[in-house]
C-alpha positions as CSV (number, residue, x, y, z in Angstrom):
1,X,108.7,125.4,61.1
2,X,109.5,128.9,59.9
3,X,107.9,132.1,61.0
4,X,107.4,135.7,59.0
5,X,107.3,138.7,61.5
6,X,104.3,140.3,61.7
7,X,104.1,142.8,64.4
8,X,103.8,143.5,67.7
9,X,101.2,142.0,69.8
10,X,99.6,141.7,73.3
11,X,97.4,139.2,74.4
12,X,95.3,137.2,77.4
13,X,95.4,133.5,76.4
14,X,95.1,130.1,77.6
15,X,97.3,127.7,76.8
16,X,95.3,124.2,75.2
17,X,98.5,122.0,74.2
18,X,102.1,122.3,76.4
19,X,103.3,119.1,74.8
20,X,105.8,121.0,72.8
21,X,106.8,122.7,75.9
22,X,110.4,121.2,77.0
23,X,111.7,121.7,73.6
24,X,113.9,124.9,72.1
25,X,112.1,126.8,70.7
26,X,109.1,126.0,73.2
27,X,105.6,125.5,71.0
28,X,102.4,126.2,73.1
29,X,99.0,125.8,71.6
30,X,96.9,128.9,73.0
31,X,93.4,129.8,72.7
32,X,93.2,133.7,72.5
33,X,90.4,135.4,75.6
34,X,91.4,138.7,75.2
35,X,93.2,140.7,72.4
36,X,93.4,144.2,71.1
37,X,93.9,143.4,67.2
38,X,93.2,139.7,65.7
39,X,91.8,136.6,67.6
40,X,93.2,134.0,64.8
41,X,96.2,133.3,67.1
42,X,96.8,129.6,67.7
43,X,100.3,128.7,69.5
44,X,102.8,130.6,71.2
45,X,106.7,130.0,70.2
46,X,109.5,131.1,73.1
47,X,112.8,131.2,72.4
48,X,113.2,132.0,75.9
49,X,114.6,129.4,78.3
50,X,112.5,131.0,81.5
51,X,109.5,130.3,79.3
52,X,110.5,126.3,78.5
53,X,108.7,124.1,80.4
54,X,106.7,127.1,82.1
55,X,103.4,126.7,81.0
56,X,100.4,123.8,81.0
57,X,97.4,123.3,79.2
58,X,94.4,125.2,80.9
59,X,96.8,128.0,82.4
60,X,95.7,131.6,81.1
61,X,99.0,133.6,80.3
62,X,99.7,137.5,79.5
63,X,101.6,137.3,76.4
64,X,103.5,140.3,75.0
65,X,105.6,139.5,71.9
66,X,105.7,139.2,68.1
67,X,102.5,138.6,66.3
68,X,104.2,135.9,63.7
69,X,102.7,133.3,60.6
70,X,104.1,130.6,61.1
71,X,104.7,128.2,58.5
72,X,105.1,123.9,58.5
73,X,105.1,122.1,55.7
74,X,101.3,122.9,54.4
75,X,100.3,124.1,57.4
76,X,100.0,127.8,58.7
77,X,98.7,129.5,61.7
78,X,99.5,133.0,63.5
79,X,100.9,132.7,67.0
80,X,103.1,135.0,69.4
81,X,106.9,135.1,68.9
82,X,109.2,135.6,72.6
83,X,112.5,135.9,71.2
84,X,115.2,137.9,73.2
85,X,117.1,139.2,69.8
86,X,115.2,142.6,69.6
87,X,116.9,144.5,72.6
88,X,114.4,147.1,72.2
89,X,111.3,146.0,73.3
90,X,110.6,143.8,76.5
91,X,109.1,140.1,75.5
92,X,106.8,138.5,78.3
93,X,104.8,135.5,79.5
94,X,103.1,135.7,82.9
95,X,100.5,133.3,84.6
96,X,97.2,135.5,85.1
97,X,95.4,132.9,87.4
């Protein structure tokens, strides 16, 4: 799977798929509630080992990260990127309840 940066992006979204979850990068399926921009984000992709393993399907999760197209074989979705490479800005996953 590859990924072309979009932007920056912060979201309320449920997570519908954590079978991904244990692996590196860690591949959440979402189901956007509340966004300020787009609503055609599917998954959530950390690169962030606090964030592996973290989440299950039906949790609702604050997401603050890279708005990303992600790319597998014939396949494409958008989904949010939390990658610790850009120093610059702060990358986050929280439980909302």
């Amino acid at each position: 799977m590859t990924a072309k940066e979009i932007g920056d992006v912060t979201l309320l979204a449920r997570v519908t798929d954590h079978a991904q979850g244990l692996a590196t990068p860690a591949l959440y399926g979402v189901e956007v509630t509340t966004i300020l921009s787009a609503r055609r984000i599917t998954h959530l992709r950390s690169y962030l080992g606090a964030y592996t393993g973290t989440f299950r399907a039906g949790d609702t999760v604050h997401v603050a990260g890279k708005l990303v197209h992600l790319y597998h074989g014939d396949h494409s979705c958008f989904g949010v990127e939390l990658t610790p490479w850009n120093t610059g800005t702060s990358y986050l996953a929280n439980l909302t309840g």
